[in-house]
C-alpha positions as YAML, in Angstrom:
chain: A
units: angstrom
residues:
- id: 1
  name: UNK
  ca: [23.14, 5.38, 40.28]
- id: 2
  name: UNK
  ca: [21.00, 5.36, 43.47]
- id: 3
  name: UNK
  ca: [23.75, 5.65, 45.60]
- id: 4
  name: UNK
  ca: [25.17, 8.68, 43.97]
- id: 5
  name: UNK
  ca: [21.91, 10.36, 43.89]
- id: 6
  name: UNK
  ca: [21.27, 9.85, 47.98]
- id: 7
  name: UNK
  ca: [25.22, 11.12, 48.40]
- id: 8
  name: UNK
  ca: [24.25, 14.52, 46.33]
- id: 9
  name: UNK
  ca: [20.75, 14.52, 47.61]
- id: 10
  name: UNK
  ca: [22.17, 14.32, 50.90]
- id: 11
  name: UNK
  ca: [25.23, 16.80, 50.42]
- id: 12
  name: UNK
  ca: [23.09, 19.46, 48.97]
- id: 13
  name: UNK
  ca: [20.90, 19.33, 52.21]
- id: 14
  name: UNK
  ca: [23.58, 19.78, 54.27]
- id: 15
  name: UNK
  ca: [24.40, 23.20, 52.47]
- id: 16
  name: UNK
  ca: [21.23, 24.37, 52.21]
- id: 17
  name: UNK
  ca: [20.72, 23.75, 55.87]
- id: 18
  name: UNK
  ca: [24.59, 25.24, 56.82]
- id: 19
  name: UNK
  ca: [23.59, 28.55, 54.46]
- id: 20
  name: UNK
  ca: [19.68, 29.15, 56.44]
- id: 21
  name: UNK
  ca: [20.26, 27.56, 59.54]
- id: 22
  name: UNK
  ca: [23.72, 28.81, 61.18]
- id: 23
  name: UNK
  ca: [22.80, 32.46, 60.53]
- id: 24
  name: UNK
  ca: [19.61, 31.43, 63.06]
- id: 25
  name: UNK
  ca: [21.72, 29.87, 65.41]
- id: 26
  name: UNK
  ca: [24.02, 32.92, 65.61]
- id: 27
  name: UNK
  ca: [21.56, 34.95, 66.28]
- id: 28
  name: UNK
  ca: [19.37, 32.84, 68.55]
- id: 29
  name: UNK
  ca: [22.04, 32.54, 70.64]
- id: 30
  name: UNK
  ca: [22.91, 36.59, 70.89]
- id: 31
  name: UNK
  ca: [19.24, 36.98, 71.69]
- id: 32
  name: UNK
  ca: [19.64, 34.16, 74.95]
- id: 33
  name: UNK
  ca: [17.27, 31.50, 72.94]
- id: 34
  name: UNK
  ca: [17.71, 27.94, 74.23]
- id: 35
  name: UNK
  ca: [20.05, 25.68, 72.10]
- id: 36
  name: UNK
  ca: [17.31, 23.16, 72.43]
- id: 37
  name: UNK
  ca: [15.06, 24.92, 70.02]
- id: 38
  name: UNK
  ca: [17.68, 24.97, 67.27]
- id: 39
  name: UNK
  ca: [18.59, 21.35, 68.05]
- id: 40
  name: UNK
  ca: [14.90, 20.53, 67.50]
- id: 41
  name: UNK
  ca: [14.88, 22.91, 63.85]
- id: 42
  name: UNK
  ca: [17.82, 21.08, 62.17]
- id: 43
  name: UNK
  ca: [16.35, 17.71, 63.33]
- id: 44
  name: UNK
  ca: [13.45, 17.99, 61.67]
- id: 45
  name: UNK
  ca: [15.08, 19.97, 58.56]
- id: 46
  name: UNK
  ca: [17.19, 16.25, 58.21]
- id: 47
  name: UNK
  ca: [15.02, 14.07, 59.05]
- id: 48
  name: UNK
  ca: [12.23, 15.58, 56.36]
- id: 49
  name: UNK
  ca: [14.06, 15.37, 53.57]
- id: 50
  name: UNK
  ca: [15.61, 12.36, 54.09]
- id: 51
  name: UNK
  ca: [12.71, 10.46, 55.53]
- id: 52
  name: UNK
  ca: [11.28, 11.30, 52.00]
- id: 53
  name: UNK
  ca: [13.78, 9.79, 50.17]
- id: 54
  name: UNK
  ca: [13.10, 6.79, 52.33]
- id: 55
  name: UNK
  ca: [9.54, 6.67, 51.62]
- id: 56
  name: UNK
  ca: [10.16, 7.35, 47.61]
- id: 57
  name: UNK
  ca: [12.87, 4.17, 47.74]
- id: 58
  name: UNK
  ca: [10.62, 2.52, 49.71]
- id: 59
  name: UNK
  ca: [7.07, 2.40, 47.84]
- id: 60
  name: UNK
  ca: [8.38, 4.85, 44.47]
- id: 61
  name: UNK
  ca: [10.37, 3.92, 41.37]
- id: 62
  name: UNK
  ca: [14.09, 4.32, 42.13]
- id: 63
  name: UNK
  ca: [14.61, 2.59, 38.82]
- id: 64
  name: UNK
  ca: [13.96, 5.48, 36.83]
- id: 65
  name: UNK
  ca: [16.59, 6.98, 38.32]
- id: 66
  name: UNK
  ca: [18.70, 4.73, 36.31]
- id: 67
  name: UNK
  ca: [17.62, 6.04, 33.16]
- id: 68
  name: UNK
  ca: [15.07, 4.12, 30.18]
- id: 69
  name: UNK
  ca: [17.22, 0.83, 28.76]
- id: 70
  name: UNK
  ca: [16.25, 0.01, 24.97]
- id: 71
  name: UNK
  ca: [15.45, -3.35, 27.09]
- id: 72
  name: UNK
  ca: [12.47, -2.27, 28.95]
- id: 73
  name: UNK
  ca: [10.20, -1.48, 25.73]
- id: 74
  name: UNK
  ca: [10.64, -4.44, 22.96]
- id: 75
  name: UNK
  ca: [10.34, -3.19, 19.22]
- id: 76
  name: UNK
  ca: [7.17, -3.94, 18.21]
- id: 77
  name: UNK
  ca: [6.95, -5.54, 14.56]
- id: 78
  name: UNK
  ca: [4.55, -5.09, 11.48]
- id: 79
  name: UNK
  ca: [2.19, -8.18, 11.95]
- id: 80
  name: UNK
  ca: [2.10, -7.41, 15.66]
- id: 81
  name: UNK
  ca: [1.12, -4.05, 15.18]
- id: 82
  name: UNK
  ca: [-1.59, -5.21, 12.67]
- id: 83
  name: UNK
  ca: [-2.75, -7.58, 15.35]
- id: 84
  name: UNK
  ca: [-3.07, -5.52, 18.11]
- id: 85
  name: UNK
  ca: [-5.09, -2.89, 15.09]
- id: 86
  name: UNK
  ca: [-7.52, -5.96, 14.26]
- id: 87
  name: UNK
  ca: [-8.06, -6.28, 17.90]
- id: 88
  name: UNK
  ca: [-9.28, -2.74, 18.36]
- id: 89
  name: UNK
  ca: [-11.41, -2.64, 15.75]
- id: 90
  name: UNK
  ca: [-13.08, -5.21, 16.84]
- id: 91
  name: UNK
  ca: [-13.44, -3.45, 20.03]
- id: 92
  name: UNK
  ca: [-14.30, -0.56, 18.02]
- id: 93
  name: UNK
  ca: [-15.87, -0.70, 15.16]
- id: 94
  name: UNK
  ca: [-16.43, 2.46, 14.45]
- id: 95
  name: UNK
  ca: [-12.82, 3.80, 14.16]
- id: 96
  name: UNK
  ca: [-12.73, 5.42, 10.76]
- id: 97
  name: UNK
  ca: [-9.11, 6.53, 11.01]
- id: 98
  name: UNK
  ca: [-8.16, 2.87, 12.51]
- id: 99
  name: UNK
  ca: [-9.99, 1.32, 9.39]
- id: 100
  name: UNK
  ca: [-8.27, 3.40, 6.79]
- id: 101
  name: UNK
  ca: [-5.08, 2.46, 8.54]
- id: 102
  name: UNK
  ca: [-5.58, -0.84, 8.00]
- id: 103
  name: UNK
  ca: [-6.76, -0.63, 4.67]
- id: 104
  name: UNK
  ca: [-3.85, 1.28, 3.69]
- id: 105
  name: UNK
  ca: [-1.55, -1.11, 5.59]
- id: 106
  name: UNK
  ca: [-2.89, -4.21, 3.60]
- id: 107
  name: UNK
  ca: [-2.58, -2.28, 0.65]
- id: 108
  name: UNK
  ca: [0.97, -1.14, 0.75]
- id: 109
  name: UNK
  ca: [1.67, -4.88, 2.08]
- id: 110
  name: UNK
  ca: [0.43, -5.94, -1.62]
- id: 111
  name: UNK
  ca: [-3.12, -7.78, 0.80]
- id: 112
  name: UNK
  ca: [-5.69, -7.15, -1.70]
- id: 113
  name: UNK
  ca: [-8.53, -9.10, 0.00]
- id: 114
  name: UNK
  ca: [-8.02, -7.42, 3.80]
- id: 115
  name: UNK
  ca: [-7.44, -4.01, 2.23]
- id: 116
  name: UNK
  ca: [-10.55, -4.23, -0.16]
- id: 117
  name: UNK
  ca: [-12.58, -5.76, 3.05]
- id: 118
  name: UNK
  ca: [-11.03, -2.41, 5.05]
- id: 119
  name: UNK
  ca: [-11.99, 0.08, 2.29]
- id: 120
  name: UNK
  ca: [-15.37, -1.04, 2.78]
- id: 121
  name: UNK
  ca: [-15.44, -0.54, 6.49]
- id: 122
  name: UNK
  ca: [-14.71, 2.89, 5.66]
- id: 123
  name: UNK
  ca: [-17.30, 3.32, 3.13]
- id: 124
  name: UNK
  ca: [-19.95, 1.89, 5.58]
- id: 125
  name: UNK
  ca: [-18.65, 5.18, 7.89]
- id: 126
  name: UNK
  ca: [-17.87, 7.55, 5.49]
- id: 127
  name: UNK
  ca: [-20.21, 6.73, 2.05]
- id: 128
  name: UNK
  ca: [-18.39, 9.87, 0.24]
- id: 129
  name: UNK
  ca: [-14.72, 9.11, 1.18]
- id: 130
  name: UNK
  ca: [-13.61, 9.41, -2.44]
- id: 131
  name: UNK
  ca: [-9.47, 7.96, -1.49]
- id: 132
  name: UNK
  ca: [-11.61, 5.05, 0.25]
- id: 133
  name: UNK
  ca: [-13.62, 4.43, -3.56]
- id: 134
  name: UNK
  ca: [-10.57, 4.60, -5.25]
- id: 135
  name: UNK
  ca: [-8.55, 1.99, -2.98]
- id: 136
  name: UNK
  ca: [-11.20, -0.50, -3.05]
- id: 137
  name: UNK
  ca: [-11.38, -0.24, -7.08]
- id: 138
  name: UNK
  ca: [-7.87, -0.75, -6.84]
- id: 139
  name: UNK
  ca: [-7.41, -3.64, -4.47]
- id: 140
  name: UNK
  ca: [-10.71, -5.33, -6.37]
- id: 141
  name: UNK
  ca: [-8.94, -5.42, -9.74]
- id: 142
  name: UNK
  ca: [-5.72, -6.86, -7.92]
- id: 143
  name: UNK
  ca: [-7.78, -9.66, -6.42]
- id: 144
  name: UNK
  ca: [-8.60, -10.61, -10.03]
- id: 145
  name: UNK
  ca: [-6.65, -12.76, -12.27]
- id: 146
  name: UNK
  ca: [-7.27, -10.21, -15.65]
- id: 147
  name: UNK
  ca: [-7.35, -6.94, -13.12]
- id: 148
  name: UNK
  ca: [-10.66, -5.92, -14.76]
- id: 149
  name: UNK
  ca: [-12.24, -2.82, -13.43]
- id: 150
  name: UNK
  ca: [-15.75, -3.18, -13.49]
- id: 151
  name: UNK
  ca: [-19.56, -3.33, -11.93]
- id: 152
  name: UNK
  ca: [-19.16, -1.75, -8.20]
- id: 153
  name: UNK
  ca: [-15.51, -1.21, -8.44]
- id: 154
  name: UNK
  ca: [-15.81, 1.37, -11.79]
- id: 155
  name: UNK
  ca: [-19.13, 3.08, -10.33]
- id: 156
  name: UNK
  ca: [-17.19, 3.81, -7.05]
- id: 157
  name: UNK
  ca: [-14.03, 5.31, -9.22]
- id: 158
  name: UNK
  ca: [-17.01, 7.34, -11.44]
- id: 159
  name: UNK
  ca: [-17.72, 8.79, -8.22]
- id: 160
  name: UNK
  ca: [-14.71, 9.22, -6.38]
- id: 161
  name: UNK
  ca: [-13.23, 11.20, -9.76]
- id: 162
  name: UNK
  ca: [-16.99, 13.23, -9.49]
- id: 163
  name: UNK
  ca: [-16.30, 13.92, -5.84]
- id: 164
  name: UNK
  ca: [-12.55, 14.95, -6.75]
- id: 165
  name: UNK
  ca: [-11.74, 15.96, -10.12]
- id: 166
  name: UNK
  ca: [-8.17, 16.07, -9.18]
- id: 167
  name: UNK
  ca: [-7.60, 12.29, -7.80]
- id: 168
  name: UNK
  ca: [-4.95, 11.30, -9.98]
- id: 169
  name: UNK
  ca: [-5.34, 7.28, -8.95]
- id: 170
  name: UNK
  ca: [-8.86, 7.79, -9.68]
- id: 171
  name: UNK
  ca: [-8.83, 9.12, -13.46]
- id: 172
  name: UNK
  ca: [-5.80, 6.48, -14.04]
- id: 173
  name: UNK
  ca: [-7.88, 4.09, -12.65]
- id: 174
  name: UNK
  ca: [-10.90, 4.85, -14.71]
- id: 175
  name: UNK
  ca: [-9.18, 6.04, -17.73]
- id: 176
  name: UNK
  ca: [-7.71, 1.96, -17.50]
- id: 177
  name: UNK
  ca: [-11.36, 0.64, -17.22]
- id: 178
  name: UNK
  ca: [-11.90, 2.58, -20.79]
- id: 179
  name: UNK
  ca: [-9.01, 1.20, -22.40]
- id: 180
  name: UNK
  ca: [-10.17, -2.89, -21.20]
- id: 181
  name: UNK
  ca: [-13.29, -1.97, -22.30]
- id: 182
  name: UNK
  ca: [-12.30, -0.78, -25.99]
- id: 183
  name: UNK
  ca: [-13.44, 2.46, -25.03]
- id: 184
  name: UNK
  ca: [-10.22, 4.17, -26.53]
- id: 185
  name: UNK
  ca: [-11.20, 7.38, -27.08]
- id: 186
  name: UNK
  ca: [-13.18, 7.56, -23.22]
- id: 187
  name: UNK
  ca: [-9.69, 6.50, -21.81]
- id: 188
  name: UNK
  ca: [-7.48, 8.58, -24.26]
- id: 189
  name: UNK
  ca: [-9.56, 11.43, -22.37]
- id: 190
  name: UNK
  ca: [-9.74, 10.72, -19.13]
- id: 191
  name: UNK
  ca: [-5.62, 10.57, -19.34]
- id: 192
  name: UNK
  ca: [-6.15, 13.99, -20.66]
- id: 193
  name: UNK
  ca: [-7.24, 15.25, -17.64]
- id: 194
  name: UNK
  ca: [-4.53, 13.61, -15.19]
- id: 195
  name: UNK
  ca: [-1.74, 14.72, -17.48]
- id: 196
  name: UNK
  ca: [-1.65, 18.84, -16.10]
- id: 197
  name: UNK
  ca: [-1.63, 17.24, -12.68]
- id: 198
  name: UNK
  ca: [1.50, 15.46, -13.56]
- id: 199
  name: UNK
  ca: [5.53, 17.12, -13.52]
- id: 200
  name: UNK
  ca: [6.25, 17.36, -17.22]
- id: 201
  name: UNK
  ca: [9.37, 15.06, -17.92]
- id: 202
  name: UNK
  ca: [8.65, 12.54, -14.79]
- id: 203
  name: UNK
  ca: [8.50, 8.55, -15.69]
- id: 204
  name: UNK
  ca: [4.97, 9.00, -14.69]
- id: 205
  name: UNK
  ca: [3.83, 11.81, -17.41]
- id: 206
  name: UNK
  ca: [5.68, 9.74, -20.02]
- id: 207
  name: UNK
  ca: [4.13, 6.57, -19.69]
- id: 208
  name: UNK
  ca: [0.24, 8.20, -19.08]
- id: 209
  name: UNK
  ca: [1.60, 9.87, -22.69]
- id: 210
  name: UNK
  ca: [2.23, 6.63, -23.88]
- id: 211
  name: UNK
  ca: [-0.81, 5.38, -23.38]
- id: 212
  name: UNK
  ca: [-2.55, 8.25, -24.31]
- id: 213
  name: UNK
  ca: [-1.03, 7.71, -27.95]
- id: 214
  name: UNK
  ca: [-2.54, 3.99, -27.96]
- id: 215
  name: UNK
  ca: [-5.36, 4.65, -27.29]
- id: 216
  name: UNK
  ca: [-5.49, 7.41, -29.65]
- id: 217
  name: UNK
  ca: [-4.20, 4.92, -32.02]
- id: 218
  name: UNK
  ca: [-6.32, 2.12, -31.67]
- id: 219
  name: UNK
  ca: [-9.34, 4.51, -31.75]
- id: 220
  name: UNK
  ca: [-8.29, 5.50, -35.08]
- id: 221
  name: UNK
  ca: [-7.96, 9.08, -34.67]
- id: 222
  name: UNK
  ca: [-4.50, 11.30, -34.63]
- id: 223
  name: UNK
  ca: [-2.94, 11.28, -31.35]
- id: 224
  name: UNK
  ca: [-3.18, 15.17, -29.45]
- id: 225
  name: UNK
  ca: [0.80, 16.15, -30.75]
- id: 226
  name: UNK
  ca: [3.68, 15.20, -32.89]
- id: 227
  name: UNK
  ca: [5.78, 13.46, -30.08]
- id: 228
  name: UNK
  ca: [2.38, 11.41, -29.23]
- id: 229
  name: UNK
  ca: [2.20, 10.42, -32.92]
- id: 230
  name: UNK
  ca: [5.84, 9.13, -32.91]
- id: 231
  name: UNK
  ca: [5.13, 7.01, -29.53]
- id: 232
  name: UNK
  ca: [2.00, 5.43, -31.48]
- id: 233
  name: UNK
  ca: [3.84, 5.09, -34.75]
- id: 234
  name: UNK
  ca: [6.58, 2.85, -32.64]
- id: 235
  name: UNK
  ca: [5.78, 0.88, -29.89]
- id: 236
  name: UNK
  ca: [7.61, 2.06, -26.47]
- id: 237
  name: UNK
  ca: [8.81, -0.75, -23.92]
- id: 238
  name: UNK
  ca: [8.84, -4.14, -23.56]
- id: 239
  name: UNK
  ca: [6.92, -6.30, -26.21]
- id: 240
  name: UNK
  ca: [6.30, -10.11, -26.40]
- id: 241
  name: UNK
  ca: [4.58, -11.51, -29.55]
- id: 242
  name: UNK
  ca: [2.49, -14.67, -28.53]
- id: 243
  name: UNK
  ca: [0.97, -17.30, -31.06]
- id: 244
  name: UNK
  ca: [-1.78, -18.92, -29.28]
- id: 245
  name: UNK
  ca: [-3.15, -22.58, -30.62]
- id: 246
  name: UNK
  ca: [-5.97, -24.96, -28.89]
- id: 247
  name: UNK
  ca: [-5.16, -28.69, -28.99]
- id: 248
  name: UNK
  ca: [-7.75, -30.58, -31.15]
- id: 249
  name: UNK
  ca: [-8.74, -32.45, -28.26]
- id: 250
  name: UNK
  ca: [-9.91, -29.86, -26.25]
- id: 251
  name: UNK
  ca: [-12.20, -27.97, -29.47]
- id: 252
  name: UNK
  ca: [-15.64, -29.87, -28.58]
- id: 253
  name: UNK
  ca: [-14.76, -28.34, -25.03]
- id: 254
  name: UNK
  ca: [-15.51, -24.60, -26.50]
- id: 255
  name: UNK
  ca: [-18.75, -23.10, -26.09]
- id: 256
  name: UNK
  ca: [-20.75, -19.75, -26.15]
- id: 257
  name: UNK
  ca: [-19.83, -16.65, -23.84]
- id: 258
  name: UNK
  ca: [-16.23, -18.29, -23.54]
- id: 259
  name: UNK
  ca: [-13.23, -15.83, -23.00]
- id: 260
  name: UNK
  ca: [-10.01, -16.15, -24.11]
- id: 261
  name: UNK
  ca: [-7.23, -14.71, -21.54]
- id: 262
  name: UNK
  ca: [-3.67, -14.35, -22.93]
- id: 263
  name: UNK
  ca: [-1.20, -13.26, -19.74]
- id: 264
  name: UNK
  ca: [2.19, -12.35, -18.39]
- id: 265
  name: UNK
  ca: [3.12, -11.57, -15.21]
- id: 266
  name: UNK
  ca: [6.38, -12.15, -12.88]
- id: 267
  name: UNK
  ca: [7.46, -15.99, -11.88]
- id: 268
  name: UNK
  ca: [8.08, -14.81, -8.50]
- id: 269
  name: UNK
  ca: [5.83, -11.89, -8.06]
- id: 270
  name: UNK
  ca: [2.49, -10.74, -7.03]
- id: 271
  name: UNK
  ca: [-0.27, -12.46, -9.01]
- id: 272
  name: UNK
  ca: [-0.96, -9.09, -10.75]
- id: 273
  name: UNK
  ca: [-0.18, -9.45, -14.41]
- id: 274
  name: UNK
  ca: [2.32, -7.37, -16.17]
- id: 275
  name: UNK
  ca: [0.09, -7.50, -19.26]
- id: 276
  name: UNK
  ca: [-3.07, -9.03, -20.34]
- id: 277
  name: UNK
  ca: [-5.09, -9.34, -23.76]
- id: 278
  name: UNK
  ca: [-8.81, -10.82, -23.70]
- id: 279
  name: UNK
  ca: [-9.88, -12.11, -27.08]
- id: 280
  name: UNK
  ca: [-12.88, -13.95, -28.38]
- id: 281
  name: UNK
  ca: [-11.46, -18.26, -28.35]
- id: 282
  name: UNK
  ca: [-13.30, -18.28, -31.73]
- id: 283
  name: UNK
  ca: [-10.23, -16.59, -33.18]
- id: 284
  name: UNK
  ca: [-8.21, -19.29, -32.22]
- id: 285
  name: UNK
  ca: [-5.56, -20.05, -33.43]
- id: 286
  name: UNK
  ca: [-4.13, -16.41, -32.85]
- id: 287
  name: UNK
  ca: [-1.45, -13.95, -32.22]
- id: 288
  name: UNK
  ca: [-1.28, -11.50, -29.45]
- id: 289
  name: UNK
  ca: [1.24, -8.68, -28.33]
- id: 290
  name: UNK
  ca: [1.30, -7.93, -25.01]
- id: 291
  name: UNK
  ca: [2.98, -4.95, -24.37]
- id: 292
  name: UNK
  ca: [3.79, -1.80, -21.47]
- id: 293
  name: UNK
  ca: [0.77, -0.38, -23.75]
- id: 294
  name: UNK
  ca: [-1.65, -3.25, -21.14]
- id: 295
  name: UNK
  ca: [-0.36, -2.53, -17.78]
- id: 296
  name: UNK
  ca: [-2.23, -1.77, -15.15]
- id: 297
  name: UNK
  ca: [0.15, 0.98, -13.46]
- id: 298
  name: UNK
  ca: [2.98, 2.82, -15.12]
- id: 299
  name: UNK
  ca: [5.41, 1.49, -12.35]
- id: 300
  name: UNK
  ca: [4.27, -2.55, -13.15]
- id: 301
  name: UNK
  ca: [4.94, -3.13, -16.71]
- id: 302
  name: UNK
  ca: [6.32, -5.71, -18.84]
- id: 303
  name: UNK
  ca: [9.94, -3.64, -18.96]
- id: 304
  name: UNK
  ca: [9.86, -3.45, -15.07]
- id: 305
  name: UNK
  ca: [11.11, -7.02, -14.94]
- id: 306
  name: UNK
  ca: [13.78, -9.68, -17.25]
- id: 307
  name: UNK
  ca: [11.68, -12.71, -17.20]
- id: 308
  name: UNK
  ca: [7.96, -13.27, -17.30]
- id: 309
  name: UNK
  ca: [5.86, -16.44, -16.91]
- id: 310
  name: UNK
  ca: [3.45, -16.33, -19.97]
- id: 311
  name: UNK
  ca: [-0.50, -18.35, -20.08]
- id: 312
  name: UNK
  ca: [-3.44, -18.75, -21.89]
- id: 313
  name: UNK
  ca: [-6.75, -19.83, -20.36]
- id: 314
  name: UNK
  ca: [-10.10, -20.36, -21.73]
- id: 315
  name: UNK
  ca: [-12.89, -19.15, -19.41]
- id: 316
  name: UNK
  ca: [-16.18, -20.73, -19.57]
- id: 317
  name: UNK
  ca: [-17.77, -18.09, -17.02]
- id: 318
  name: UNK
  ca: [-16.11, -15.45, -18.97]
- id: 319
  name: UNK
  ca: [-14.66, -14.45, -16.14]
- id: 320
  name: UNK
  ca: [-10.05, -14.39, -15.66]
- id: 321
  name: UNK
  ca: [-10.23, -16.05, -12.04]
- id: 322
  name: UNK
  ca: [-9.46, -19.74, -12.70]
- id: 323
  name: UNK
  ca: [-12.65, -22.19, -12.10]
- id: 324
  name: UNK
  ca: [-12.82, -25.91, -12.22]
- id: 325
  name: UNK
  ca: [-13.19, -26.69, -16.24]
- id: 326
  name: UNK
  ca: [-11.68, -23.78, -17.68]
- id: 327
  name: UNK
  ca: [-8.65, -24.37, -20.43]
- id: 328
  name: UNK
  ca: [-5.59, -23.51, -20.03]
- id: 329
  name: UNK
  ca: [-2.04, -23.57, -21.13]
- id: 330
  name: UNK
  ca: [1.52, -22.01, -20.93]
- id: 331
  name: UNK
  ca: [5.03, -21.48, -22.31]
- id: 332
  name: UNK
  ca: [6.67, -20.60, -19.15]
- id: 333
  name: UNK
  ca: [8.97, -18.75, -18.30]
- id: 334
  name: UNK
  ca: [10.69, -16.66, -21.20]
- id: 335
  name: UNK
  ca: [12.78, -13.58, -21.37]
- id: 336
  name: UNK
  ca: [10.98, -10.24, -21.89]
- id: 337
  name: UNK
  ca: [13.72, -9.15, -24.74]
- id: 338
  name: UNK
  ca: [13.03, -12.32, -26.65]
- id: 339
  name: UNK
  ca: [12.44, -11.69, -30.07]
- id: 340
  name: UNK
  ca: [11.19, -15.20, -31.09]
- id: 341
  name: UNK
  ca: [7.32, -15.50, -31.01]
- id: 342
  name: UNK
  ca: [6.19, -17.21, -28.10]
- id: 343
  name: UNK
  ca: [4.23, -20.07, -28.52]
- id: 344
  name: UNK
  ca: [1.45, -21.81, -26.23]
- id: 345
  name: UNK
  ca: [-0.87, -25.00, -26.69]
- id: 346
  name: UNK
  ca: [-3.52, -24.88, -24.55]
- id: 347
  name: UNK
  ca: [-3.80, -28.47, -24.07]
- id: 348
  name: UNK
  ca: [-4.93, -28.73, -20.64]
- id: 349
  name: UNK
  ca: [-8.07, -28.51, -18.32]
- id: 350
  name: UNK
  ca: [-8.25, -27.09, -14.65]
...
């Protein structure tokens, strides 16, 4: 490639040169002007030119005149992008936009803990950042074995969905807090307001209508329309009846403020669960449904997978993240279609 450049490089001089410089001659030699002088000119006109080329081989980069190779710049990957991200923010701290990167990054890359630790980085910066409330809400609940929303996590949605009426992850968010709380009718309303934001007829507006109608339903008032009172009347998705028993060992291990966490959530998925019930361990023995009515998003629900893994634990802090003590038990792994009961002992202790 350099070769062929210098041979065009060079030819093209040469015309140029023949075009301006043999007129001069011509004429320099009608008007009795030494030969010398024109000698001298085109000297000089070669030795320019090409001396530059020299000098530009010499201390330039010919190599570009080869053209950019895919080998000279190596794709970068994910994790080393991350890396080199982490790095800078440690350099700079104060990168808002690099800190909501990363938060949305770790997010999308299902890393509760960095994106929740992220969010708040861009909280300290920006206090009112209402998409920055609303992520670390959401990446708290994942971090948590139940997925409650609560204490900082639901003020922060209160005031993202304050800040922008309009943030459909927000009211979902918070109209979910309601419903784990048993505040039916708070969450039935919330929904309210995210439904006009939704296209009618999407999987999204459907299942916020579902839910709408349970809650409606278990607040004991009529759902808002006819279709809503058919969807409460028979229950959409993916159900799993579960009979819950404590072994008689285990019963002088019970005591006051205990919580009672009945699960499901995919064998080889995130830790998220699919569904989740919380019940008072006095009830014991019990049954539970979980059903698409207890997801946390309309996207991750019981009918979004074939097989679910299905526990029971009883928490002594009251709280669903596992501690040393708690009781716990499980049937496994059973299909989501089953129509037999499923039954767990909890017979064990963590």
């Amino acid at each position: 490639m350099k070769t062929a450049f210098l041979i065009a490089a060079t030819a093209m001089v040469a015309v140029a040169l023949a075009v301006l410089l043999l007129p001069l001659l011509r004429q320099g030699r009608r008007d009795g002007r030494p030969r010398g002088v024109f000698a001298v000119a085109l000297l000089i006109a070669l030795v320019l030119p090409l001396g530059t080329g020299a000098l530009y081989l010499l201390v330039g980069t010919p190599a570009a005149l080869n053209g950019v190779t895919a080998a000279t710049t190596a794709p970068i990957s994910m994790q080393q992008a991350l890396t080199e991200l982490r790095a800078h923010l440690k350099q700079q701290p104060d990168d808002l936009q690099g800190w909501m990167l990363l938060a949305q990054t770790s997010s999308a890359l299902r890393q509760p803990a960095e994106a929740r630790d992220a969010f708040d980085q861009v909280l300290r910066l920006a206090p009112n950042d209402a998409e920055a409330m609303v992520g670390w809400a959401e990446n708290d609940s994942m971090m948590r074995d139940d997925h409650l929303i609560e204490g900082r996590a639901l003020d922060l949605l209160k005031r993202a969905v304050q800040l922008h009426p309009d943030s459909q992850r927000g009211l979902w968010l918070l109209g979910i807090s309601d419903f784990q709380r048993g505040a039916y009718r708070e969450a039935a309303a919330t929904w309210r307001l995210l439904q006009p934001q939704l296209a009618p007829g999407s999987n999204v507006a459907k299942a916020v209508a579902e839910q709408i109608a349970v809650a409606d339903a278990r607040a004991g008032g009529a759902p808002a329309d006819a279709s809503s009172a058919a969807a409460a009347a028979t229950p959409q998705g993916a159900a799993l009846q579960v009979q819950v028993t404590l072994a008689p060992a285990l019963k002088d291990k019970l005591a006051p403020g205990d919580a009672l966490f009945v699960y499901a959530r995919a064998p080889d998925g995130p830790p998220m669960p699919l569904a989740v019930a919380r019940l008072d361990p006095a009830q014991l023995p019990t049954t539970v449904t979980l059903s698409d009515a207890m997801a946390m998003t309309p996207a991750y629900r019981l009918s979004s997978v074939q097989r679910v893994f299905v526990g029971a634990r009883i928490s002594h802090s009251g709280q669903p993240v596992a501690q040393p003590g708690d009781l716990e038990g499980d049937a496994g792994v059973v299909a989501v279609d089953s129509k037999t009961p499923v039954r767990i002992s909890i017979d064990k202790v963590h």
